[in-house]
Biopython code that builds the backbone (N, CA, C, O; Angstrom):
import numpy as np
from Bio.PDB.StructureBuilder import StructureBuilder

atoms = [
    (1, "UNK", "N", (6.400, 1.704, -2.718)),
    (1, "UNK", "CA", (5.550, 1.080, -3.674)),
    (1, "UNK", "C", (4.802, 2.187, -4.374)),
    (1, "UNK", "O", (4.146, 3.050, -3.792)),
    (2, "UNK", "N", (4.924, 2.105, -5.366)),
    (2, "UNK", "CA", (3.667, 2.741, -6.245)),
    (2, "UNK", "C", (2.931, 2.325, -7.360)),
    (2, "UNK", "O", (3.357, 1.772, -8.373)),
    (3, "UNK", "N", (1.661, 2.679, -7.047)),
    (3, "UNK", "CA", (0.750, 2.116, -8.200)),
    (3, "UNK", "C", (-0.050, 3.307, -8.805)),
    (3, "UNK", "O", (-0.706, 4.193, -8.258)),
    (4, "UNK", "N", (0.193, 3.065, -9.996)),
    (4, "UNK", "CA", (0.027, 4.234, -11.314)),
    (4, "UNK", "C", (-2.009, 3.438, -11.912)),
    (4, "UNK", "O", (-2.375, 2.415, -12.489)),
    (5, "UNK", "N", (-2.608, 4.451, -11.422)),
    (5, "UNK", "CA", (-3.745, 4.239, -11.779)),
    (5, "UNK", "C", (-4.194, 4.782, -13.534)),
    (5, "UNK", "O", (-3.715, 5.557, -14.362)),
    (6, "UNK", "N", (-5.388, 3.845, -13.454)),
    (6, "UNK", "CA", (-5.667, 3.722, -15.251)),
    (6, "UNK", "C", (-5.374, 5.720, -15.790)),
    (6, "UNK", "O", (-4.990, 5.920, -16.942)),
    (7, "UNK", "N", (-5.564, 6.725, -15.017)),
    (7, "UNK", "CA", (-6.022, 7.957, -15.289)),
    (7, "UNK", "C", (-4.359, 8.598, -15.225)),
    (7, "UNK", "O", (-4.100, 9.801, -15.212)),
    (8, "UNK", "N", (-3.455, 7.609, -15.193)),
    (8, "UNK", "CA", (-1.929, 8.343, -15.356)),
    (8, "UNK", "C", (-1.480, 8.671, -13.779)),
    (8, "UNK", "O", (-0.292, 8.702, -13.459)),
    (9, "UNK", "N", (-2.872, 8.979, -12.564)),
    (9, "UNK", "CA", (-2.407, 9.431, -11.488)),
    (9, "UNK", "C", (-1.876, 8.182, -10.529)),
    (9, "UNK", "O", (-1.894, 6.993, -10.847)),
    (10, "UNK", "N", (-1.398, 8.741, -9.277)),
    (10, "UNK", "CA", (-1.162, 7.188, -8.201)),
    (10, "UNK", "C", (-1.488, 7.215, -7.085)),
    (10, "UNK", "O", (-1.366, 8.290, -6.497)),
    (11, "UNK", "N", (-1.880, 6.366, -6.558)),
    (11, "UNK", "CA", (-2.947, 5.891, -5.789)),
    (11, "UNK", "C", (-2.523, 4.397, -5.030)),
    (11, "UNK", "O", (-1.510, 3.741, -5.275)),
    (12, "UNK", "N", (-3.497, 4.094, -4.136)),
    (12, "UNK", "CA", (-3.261, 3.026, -3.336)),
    (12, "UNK", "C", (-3.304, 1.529, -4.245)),
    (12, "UNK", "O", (-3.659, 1.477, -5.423)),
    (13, "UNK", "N", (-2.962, 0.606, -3.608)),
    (13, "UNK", "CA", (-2.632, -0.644, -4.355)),
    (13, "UNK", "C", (-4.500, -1.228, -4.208)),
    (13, "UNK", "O", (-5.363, -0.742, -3.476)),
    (14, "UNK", "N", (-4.572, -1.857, -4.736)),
    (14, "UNK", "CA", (-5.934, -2.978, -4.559)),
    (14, "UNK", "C", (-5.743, -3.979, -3.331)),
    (14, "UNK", "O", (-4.717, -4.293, -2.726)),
    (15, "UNK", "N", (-6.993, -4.354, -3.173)),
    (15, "UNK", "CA", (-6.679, -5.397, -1.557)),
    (15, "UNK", "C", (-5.696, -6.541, -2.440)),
    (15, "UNK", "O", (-4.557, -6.649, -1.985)),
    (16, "UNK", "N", (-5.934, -7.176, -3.334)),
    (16, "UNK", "CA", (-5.023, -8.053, -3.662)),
    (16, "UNK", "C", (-3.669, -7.725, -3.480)),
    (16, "UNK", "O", (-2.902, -8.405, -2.798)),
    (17, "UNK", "N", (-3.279, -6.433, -4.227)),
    (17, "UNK", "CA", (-2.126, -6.386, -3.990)),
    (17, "UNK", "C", (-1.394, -6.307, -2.557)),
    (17, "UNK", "O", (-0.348, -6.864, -2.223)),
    (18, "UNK", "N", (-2.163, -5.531, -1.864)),
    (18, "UNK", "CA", (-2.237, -5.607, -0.457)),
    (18, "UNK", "C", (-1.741, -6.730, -0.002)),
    (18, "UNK", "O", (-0.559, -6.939, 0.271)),
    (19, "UNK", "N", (-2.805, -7.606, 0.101)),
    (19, "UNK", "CA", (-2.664, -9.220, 0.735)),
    (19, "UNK", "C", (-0.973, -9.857, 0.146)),
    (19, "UNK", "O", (-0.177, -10.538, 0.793)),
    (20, "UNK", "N", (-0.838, -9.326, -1.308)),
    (20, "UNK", "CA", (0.478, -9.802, -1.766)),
    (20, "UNK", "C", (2.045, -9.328, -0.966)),
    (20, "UNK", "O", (3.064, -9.956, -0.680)),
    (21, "UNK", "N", (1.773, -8.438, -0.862)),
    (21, "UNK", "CA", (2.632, -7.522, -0.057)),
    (21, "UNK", "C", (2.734, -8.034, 1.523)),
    (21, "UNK", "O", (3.771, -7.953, 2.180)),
    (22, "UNK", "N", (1.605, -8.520, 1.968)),
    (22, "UNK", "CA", (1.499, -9.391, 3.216)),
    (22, "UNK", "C", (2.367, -10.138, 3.904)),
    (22, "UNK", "O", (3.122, -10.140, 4.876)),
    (23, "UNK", "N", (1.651, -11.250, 2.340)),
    (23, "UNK", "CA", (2.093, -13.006, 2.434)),
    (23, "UNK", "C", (3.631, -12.726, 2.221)),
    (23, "UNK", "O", (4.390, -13.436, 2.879)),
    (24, "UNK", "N", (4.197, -11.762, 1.367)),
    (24, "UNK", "CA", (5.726, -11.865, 0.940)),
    (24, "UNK", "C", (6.374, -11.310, 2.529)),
    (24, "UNK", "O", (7.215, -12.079, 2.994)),
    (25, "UNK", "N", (6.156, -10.452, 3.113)),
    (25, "UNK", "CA", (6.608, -9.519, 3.892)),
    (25, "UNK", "C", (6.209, -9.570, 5.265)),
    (25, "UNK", "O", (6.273, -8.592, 6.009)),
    (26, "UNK", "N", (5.707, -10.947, 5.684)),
    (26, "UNK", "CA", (4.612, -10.782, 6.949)),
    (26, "UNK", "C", (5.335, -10.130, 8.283)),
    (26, "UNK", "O", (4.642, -9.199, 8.693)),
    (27, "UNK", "N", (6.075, -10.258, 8.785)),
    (27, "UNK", "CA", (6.593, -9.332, 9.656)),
    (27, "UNK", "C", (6.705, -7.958, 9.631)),
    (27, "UNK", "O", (6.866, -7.118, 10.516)),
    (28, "UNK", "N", (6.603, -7.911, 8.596)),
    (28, "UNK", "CA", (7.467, -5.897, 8.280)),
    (28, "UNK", "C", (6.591, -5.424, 7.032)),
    (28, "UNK", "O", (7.110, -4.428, 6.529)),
    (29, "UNK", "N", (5.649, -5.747, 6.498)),
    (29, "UNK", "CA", (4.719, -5.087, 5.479)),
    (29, "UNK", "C", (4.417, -3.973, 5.903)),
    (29, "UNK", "O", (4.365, -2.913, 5.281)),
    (30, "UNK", "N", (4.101, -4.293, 7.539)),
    (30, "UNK", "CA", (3.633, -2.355, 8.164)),
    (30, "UNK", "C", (3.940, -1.016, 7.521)),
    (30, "UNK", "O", (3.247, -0.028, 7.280)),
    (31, "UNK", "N", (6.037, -1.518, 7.204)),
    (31, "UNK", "CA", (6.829, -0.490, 7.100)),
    (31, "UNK", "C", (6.741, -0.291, 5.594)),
    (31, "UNK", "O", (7.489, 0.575, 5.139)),
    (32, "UNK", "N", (5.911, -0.981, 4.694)),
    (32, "UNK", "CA", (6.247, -0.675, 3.077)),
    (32, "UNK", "C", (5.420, 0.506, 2.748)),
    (32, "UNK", "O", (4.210, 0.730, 2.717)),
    (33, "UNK", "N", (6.815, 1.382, 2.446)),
    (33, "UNK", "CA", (5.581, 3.069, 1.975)),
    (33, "UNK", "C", (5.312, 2.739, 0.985)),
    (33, "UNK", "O", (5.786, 1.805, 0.337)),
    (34, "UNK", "N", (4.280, 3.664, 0.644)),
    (34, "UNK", "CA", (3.473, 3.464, -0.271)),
    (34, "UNK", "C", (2.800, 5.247, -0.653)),
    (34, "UNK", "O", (2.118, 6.075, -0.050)),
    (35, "UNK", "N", (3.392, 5.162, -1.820)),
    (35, "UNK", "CA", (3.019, 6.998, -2.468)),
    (35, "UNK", "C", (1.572, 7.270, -2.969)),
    (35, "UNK", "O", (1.417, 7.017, -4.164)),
    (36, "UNK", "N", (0.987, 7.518, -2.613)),
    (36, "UNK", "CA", (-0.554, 8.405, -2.336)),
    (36, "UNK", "C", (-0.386, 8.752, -3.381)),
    (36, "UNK", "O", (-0.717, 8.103, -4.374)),
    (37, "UNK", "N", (0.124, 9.771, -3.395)),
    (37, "UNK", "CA", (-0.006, 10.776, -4.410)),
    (37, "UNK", "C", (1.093, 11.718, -4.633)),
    (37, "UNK", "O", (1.454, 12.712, -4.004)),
    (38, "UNK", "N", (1.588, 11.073, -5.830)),
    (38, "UNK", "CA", (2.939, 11.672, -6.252)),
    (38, "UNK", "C", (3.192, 13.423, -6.136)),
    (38, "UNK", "O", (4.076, 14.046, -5.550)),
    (39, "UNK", "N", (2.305, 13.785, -6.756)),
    (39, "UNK", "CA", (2.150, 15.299, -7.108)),
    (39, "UNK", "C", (2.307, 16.089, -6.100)),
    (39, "UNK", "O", (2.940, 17.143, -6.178)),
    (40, "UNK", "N", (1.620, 15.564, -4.811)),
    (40, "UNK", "CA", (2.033, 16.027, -3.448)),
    (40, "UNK", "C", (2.460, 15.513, -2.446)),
    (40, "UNK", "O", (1.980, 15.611, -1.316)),
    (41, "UNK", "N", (3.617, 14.785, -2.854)),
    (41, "UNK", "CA", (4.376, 14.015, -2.267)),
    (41, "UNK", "C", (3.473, 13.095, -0.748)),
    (41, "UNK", "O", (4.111, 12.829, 0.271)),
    (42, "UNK", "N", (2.562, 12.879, -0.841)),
    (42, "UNK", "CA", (2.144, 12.145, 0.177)),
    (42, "UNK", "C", (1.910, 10.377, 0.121)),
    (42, "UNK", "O", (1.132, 9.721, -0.572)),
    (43, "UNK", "N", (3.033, 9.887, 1.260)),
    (43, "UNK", "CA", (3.524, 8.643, 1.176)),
    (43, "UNK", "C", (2.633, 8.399, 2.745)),
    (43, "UNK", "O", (2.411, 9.198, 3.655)),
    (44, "UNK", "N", (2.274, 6.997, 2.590)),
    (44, "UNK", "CA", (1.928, 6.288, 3.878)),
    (44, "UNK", "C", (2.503, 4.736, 3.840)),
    (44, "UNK", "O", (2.992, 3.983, 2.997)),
    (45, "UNK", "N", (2.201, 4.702, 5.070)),
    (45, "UNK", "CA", (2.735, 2.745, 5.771)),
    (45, "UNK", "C", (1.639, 1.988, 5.143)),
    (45, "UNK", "O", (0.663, 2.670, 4.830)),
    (46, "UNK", "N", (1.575, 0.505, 4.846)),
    (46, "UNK", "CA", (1.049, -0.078, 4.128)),
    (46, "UNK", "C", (0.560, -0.776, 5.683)),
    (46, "UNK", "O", (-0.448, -1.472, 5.563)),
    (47, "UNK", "N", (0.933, -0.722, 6.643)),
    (47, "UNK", "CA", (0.360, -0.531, 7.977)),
    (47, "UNK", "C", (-1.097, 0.697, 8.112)),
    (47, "UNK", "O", (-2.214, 0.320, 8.468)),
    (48, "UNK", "N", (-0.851, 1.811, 7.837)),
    (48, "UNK", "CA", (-2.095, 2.560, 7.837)),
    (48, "UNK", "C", (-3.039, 2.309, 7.273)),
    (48, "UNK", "O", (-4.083, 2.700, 7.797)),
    (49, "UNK", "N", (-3.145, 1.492, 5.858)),
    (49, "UNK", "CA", (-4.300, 1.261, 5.079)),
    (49, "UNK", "C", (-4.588, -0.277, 5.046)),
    (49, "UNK", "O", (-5.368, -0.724, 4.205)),
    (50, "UNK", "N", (-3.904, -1.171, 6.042)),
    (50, "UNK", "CA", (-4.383, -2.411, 6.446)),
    (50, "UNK", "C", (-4.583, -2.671, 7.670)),
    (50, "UNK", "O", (-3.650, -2.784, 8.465)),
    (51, "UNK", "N", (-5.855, -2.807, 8.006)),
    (51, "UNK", "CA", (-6.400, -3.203, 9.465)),
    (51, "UNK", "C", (-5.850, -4.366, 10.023)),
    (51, "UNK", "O", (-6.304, -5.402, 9.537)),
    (52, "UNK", "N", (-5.228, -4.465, 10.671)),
    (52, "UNK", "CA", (-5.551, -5.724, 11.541)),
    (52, "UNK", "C", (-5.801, -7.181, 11.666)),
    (52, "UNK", "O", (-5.179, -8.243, 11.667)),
    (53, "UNK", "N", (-7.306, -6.611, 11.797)),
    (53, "UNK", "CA", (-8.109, -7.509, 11.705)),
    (53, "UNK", "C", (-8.826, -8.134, 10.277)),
    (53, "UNK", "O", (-9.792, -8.804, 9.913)),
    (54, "UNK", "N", (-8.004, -7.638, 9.909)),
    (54, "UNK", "CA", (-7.921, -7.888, 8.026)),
    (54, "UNK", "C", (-6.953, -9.185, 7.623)),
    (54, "UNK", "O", (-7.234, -10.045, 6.788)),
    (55, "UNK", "N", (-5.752, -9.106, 8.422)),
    (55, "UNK", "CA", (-5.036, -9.705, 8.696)),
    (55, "UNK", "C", (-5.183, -11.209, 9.007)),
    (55, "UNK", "O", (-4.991, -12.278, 8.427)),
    (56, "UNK", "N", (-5.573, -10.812, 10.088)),
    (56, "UNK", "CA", (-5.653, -12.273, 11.083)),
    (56, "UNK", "C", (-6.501, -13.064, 10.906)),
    (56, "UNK", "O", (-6.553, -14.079, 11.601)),
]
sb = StructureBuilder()
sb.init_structure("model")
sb.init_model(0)
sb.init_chain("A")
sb.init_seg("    ")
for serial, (resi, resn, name, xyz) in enumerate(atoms, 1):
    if name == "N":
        sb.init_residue(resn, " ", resi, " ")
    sb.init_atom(name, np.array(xyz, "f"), 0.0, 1.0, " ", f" {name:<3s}", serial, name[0])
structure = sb.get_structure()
């Protein structure tokens, strides 16, 4: 996943999108990477930047 912020750079999704990514994917959203930051290639789990207890 990537989301291209207003400033051209990319960055994490919004909680909405988040939650969207959820409801579509509820078993396996953990595993949806998600690119930080293009420029230096740093990708994370959509598991790392959703708690839990955010979740449930």
């Amino acid at each position: 996943m990537l989301a291209v912020m207003s400033n051209g750079k990319t960055g994490a999704p919004c909680g909405a999108c988040r939650e969207l990514m959820v409801q579509l994917m509820p078993t396996t959203y953990k595993d949806i990477e998600i690119m930080l930051d293009y420029e230096q290639d740093k990708v994370v789990a959509l598991g790392e930047l959703t708690p839990e207890w955010w979740i449930g």
